[in-house]
C-alpha positions as CSV (number, residue, x, y, z in Angstrom):
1,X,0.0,0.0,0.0
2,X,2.9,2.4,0.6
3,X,4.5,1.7,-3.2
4,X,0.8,2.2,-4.1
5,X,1.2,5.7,-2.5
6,X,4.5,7.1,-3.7
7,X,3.7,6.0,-6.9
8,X,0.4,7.8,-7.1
9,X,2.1,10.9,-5.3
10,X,4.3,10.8,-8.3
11,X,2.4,10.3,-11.1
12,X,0.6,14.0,-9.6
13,X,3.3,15.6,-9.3
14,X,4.6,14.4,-13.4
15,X,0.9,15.7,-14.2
16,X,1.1,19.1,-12.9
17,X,4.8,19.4,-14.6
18,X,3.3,18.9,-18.0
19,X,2.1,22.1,-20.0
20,X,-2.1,22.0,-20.9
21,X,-2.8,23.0,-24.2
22,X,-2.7,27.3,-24.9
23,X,-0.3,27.1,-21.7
24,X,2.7,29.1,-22.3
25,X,6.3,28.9,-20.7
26,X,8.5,31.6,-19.9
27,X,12.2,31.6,-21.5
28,X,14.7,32.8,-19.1
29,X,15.0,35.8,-18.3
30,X,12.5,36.5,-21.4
31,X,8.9,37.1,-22.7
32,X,6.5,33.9,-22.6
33,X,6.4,31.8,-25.5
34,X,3.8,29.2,-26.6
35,X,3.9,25.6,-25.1
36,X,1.4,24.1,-28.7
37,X,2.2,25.6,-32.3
38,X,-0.4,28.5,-33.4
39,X,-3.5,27.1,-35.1
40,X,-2.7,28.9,-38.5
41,X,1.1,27.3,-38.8
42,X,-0.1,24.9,-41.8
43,X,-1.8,27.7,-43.5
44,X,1.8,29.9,-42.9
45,X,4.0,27.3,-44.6
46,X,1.5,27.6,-47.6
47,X,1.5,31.2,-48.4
48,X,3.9,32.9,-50.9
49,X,4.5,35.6,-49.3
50,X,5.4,34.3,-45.7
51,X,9.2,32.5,-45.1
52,X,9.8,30.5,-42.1
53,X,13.0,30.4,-40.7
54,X,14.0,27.2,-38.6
55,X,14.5,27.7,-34.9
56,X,18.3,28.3,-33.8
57,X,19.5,27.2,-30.6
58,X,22.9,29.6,-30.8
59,X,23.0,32.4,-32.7
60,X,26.2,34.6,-33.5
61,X,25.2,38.4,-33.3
62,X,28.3,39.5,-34.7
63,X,26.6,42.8,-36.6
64,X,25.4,43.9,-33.0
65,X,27.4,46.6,-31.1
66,X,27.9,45.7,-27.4
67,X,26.1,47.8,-24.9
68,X,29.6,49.9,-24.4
69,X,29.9,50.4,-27.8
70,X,26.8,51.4,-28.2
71,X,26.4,54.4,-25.7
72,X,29.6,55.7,-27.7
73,X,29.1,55.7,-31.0
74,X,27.7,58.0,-33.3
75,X,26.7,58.0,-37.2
76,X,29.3,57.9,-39.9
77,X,28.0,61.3,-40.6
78,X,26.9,62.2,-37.1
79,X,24.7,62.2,-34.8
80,X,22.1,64.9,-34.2
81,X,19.8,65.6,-31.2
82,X,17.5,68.5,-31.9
83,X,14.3,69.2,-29.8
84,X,11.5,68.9,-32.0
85,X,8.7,69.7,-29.5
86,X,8.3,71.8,-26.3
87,X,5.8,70.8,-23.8
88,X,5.3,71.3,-19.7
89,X,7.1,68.1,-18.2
90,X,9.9,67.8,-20.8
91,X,11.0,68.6,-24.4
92,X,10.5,65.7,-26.7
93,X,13.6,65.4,-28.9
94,X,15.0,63.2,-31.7
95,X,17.9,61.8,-32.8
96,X,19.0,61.5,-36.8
97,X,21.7,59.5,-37.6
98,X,23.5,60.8,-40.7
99,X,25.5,59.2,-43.5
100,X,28.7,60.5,-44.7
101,X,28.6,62.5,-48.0
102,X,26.7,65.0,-49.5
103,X,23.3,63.6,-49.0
104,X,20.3,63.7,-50.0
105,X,19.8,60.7,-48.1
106,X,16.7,58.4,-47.6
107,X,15.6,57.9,-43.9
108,X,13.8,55.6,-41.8
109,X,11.7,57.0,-39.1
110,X,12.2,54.6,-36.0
111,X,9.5,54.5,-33.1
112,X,10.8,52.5,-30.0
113,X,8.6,50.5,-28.1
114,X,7.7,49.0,-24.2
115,X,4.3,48.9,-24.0
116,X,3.3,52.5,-25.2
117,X,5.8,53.8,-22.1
118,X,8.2,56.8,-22.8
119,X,11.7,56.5,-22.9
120,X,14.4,58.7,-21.7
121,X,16.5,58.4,-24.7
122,X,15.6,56.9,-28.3
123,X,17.7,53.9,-27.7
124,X,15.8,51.4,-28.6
125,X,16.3,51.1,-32.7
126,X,20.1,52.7,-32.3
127,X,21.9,50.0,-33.7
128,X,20.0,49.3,-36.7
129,X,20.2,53.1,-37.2
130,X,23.7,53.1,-37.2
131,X,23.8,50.0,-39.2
132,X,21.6,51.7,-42.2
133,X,23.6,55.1,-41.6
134,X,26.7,53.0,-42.8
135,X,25.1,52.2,-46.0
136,X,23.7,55.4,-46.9
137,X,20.3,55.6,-45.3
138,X,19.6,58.1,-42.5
139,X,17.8,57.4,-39.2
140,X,15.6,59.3,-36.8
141,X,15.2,57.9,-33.6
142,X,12.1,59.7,-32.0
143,X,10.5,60.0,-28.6
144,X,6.8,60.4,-27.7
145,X,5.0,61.5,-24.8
146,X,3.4,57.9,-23.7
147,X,0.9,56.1,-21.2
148,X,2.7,58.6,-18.1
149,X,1.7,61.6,-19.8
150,X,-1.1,61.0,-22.1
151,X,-2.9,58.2,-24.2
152,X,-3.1,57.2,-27.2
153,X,-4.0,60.3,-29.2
154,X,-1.2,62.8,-27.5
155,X,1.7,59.9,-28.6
156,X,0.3,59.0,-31.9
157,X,0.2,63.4,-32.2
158,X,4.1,63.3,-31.1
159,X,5.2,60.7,-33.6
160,X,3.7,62.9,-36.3
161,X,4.9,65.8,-35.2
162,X,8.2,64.2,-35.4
163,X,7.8,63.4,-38.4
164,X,6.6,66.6,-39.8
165,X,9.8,68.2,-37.7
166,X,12.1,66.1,-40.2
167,X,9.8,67.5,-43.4
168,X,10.3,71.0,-42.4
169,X,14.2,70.4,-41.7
170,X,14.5,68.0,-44.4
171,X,17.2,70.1,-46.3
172,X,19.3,70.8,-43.2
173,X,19.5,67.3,-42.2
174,X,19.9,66.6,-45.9
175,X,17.1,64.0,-46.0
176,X,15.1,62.9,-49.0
177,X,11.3,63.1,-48.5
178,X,10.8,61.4,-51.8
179,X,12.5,58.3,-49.8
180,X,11.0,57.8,-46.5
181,X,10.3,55.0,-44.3
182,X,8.7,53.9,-40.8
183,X,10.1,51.1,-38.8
184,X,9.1,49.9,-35.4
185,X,8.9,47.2,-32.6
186,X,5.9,45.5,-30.5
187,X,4.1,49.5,-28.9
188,X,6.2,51.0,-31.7
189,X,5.4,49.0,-34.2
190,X,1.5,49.6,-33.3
191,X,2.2,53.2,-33.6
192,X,4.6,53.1,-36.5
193,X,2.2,51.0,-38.8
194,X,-0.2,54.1,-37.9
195,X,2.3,56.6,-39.3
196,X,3.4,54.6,-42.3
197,X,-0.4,55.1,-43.3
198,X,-0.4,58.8,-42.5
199,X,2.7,59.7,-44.1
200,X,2.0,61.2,-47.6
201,X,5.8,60.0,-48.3
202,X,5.8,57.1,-46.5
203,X,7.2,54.5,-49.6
204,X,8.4,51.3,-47.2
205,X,8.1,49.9,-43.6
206,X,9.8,47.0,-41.5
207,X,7.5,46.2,-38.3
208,X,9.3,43.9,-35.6
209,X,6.5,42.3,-33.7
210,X,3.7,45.0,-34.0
211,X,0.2,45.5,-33.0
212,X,-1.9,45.9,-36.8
213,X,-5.4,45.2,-36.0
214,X,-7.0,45.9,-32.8
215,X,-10.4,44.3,-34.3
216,X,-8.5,41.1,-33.8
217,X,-6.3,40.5,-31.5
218,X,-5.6,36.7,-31.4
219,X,-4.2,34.8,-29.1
220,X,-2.0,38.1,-28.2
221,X,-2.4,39.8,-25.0
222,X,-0.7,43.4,-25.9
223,X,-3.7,45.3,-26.2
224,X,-6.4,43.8,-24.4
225,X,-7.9,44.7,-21.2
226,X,-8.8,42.1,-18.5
227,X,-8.5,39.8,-21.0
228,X,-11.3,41.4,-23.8
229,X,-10.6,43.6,-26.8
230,X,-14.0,45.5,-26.4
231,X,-13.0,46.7,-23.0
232,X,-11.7,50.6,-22.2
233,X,-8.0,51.0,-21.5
234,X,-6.5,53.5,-19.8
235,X,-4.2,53.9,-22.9
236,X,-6.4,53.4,-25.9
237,X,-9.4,54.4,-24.6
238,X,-13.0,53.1,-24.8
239,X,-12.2,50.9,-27.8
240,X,-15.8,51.3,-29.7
241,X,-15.9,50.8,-33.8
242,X,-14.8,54.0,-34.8
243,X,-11.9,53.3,-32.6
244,X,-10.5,50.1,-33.8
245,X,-10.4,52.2,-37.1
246,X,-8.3,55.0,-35.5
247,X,-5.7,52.5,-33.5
248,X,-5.4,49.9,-36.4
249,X,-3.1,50.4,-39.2
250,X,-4.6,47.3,-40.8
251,X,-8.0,49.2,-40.8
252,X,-6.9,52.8,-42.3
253,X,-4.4,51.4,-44.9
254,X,-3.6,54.5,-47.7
255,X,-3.4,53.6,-51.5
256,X,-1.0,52.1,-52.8
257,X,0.4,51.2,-49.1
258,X,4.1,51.1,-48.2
259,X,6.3,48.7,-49.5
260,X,6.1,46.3,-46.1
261,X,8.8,43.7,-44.8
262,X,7.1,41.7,-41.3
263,X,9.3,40.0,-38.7
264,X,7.4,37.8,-36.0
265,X,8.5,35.0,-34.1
266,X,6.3,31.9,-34.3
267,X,6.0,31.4,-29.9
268,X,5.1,35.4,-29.5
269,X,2.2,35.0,-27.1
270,X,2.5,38.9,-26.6
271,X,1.1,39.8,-30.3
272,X,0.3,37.1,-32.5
273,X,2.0,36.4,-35.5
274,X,-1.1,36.7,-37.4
275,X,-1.2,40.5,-37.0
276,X,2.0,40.5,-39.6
277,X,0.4,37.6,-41.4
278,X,-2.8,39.6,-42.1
279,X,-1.6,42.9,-42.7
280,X,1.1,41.4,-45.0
281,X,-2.4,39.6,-46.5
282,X,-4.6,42.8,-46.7
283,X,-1.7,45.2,-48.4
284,X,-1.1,42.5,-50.7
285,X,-5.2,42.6,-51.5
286,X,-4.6,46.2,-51.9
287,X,-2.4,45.7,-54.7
288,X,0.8,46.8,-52.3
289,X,3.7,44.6,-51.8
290,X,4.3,43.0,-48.3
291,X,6.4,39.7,-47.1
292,X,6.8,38.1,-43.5
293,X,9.8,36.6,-42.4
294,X,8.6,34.4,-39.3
295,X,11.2,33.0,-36.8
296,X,10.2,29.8,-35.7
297,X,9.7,29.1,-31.5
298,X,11.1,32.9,-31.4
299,X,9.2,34.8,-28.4
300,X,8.3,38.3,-28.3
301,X,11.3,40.8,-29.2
302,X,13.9,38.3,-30.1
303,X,14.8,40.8,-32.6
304,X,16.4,43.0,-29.5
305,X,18.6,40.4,-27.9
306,X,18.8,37.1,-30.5
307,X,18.6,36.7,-34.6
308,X,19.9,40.4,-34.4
309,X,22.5,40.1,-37.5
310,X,19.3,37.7,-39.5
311,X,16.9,40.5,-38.9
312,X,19.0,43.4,-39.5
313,X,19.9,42.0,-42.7
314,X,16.4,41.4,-43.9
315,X,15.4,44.4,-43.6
316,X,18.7,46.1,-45.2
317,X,17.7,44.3,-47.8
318,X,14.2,45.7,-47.7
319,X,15.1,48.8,-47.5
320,X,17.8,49.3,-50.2
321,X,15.2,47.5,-52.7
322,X,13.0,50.1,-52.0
323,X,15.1,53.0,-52.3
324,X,16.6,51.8,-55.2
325,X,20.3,51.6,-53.6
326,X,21.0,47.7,-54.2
């Protein structure tokens, strides 16, 4: 009767070990990732327009600059840090990374994310800045106002104001407006996809795990409120019909939309992969051009600490396609 015991206790204990379907695990030190591949991973490998890149277990990051590095370097043309709006609680200012040479230069317009928080600096997108800036493209590096000091309609207001900044400045900074594009990651790729559809000159974007479609969420939980999309949010606001419209980028795209480039990993439980998959889809239905690169068992912003040289690379050569520099 005692064997009978331990064995049982053990058998309980194996049971509550194992992972339920929808569960998720957390990687160490990292975002949650998916214990069950996403329902729509057949219909993924069958599109034309979505690649799947096998999972790595080591990756060698060599393009990245360390964290030392980092805080010391500038563009091969400079680095730039002019206040672009004044405002009680702190001046929002931007960054632009320059090329060397003569310009004009085409620029990306990088919005940093973190959950729609404001950052002190625009850090977030630096090395990929500085990475472009070496082959000829410009970056801005911007900061917006956030959840602290506002919602959503004061930041997505700051990000265009930034942008408009760099129109009016363009020939100082000796940037192209004929060659512009919006890049951003998870919050800032919510907010980017926005601005890539309200940017007359908007011609290309790279999104890094963003928020597209509030209308459908997913299995992602970036966004939702107590666990339902209808709900308010202190951020976003009472999310009504109307709304979805004004917070989705999916649901306002412009014609013809930006030339698009997707990066997702396959075990985000944060956004779901779909929300590339399905913008990629509806700008595609639009007669745009759009592709997803999807990172299989990648959680949510791998991009920042893993598959840094595979991602950076994609969307170099995005970027360079579009601008006509390849």
């Amino acid at each position: 009767m005692w064997n009978f015991k331990v064995l049982l206790s053990c058998l309980i204990v194996i049971c509550t070990m194992v992972p339920t379907f929808g569960e998720e695990k957390k990687k160490k030190g990292g975002p949650t990732m998916a214990t069950e591949p996403h329902p729509n991973e057949a219909n993924w490998k069958t599109l034309d327009f979505v690649k799947i890149v096998p999972f790595a277990e080591k990756n060698v990051d060599s393009l990245r600059p360390s964290n030392e590095e980092l805080d010391a370097a500038f563009a091969p043309g400079g680095t730039l840090k002019p206040v672009f709006k004044k405002l009680e609680g702190g001046d929002l200012f931007l960054e632009v990374d320059l090329p060397k040479g003569k310009g004009p230069f085409p620029a990306v317009v990088y919005i940093h994310g973190g959950g729609w928080k404001a950052a002190a600096e625009p850090k977030q997108f630096k090395p990929q800045s500085l990475h472009m800036a070496q082959r000829g493209v410009a970056g801005v590096r911007i900061l917006y106002r956030g959840s602290k000091r506002g919602g959503f309609d004061e930041t997505m207001e700051d990000v265009l104001d930034a942008i408009d900044f760099v129109r009016k400045n363009a020939e100082k900074y000796k940037i192209d407006m004929t060659r512009i594009a919006l890049a951003g990651g998870s919050a800032g790729g919510h907010l980017s996809g926005i601005a890539a559809q309200q940017t007359p000159e908007c011609i290309a974007y790279v999104g890094f795990n963003g928020l597209y479609n509030v209308r459908n969420i997913g299995w992602g939980k970036f966004g939702k409120s107590g666990g339902k999309i209808g709900a308010e949010t202190v951020f976003l606001g009472k999310i009504t019909a109307e709304r979805q419209v004004e917070i989705s980028a999916q649901l306002q795209m412009k014609s013809p939309p930006p030339n698009s480039l997707f990066l997702h990993g396959t075990a985000d439980t944060t956004i779901d992969p779909d929300q590339s998959v399905e913008f990629a889809r509806a700008i595609i239905e639009k007669g745009g051009k759009a592709r997803v690169v999807l990172y299989e068992d990648e959680v949510h912003a791998f991009f920042n600490t893993k598959r840094y040289d595979e991602t950076v690379k994609e969307m170099e050569r995005h970027l360079l396609a579009v601008f006509k520099m390849d």
